[in-house]
N, CA, C and O of each residue as an XYZ file, in Angstrom:
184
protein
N      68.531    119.688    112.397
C      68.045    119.880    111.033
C      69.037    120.745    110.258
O      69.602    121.710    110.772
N      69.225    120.341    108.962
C      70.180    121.290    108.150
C      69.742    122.261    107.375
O      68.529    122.290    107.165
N      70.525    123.195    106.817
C      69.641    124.285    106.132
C      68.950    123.978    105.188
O      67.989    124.701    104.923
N      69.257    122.675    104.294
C      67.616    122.360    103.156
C      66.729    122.149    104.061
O      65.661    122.679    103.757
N      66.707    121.487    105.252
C      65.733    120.964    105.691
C      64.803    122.167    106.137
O      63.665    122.348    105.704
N      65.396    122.894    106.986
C      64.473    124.142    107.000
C      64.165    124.946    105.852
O      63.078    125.479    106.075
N      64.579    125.263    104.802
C      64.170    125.727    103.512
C      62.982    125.001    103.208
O      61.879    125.487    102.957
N      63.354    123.583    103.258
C      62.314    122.740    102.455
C      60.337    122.961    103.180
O      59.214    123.080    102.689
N      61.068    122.891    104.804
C      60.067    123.174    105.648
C      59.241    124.670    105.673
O      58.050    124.869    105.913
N      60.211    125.550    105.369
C      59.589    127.374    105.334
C      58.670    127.579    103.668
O      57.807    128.381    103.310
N      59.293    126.551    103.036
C      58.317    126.372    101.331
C      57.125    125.655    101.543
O      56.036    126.091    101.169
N      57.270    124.568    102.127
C      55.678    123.856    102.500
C      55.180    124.477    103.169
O      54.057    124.683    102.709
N      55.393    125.259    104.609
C      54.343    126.169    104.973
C      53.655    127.135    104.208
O      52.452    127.384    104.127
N      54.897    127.759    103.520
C      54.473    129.189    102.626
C      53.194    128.277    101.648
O      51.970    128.403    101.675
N      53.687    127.758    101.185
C      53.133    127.046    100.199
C      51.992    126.807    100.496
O      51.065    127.176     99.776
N      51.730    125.858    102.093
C      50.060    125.876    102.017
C      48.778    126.837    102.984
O      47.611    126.659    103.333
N      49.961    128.038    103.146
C      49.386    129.064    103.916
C      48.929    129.669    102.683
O      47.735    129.924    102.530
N      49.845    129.932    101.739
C      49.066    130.142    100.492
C      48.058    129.908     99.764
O      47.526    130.928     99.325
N      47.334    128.400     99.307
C      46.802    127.984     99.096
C      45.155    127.836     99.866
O      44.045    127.711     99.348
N      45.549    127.908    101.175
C      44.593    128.000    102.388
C      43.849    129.547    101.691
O      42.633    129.583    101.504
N      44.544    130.488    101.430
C      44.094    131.969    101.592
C      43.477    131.965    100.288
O      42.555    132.738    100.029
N      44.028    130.969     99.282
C      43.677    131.058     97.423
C      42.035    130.840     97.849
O      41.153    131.691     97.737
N      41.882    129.393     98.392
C      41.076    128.446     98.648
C      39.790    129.479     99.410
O      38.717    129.446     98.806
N      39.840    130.326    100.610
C      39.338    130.826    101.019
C      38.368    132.118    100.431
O      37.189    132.459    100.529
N      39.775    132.681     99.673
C      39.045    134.126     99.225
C      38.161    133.916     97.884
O      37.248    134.636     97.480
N      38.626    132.853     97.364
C      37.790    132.105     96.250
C      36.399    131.842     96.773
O      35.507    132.609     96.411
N      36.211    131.174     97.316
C      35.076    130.622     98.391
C      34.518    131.064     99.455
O      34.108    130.284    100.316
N      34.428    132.197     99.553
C      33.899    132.821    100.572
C      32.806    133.330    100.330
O      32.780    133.930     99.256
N      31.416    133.334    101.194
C      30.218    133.381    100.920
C      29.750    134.500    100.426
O      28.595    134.321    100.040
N      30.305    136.122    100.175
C      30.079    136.971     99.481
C      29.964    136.793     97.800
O      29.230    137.502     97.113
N      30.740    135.824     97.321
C      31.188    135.342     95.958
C      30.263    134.004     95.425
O      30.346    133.430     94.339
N      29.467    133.749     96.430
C      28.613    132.652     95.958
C      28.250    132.854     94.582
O      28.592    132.383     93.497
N      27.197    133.974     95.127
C      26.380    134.831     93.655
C      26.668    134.403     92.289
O      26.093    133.711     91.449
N      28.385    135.432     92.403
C      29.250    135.030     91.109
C      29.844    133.958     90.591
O      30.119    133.787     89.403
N      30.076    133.107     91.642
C      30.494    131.492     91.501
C      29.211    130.840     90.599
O      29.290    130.234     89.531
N      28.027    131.165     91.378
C      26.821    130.280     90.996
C      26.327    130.817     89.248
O      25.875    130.134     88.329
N      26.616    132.161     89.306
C      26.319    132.685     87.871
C      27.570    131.959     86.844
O      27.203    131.816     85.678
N      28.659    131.604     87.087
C      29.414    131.161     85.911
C      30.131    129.413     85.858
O      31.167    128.848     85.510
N      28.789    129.093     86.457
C      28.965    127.675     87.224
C      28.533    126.780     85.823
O      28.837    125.589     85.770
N      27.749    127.492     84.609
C      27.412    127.060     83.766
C      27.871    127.704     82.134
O      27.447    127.456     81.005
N      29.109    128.781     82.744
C      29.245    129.442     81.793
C      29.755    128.819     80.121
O      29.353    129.426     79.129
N      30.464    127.843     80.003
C      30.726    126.791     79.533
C      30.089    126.264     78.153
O      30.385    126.195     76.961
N      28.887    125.886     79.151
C      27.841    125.157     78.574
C      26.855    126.212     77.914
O      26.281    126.090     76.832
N      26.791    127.169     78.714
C      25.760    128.237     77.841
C      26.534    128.786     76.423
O      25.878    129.485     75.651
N      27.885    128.462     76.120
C      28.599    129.645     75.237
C      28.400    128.550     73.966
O      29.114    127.622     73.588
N      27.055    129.097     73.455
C      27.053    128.191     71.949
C      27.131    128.946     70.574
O      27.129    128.310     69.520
């Protein structure tokens, strides 16, 4: 493998080790609450 190739490979990991952790701390069952309270925030702002 050449050095893009491992670059290219150390960015897609980073990349979806990242995303994994976005995905997680977003969604994690302490945050329901607040998820569920602005799940309609949107629609209530008249």
């Amino acid at each position: 493998m050449t050095g893009h190739d491992w670059a290219g490979l150390i960015v897609t990991v980073l990349v979806f080790v990242g995303l994994a952790v976005a995905f997680w701390w977003a969604l994690r069952p302490s945050k329901r609450k607040e998820l569920e309270e602005q799940k309609y925030k949107v629609l209530d702002d008249d």
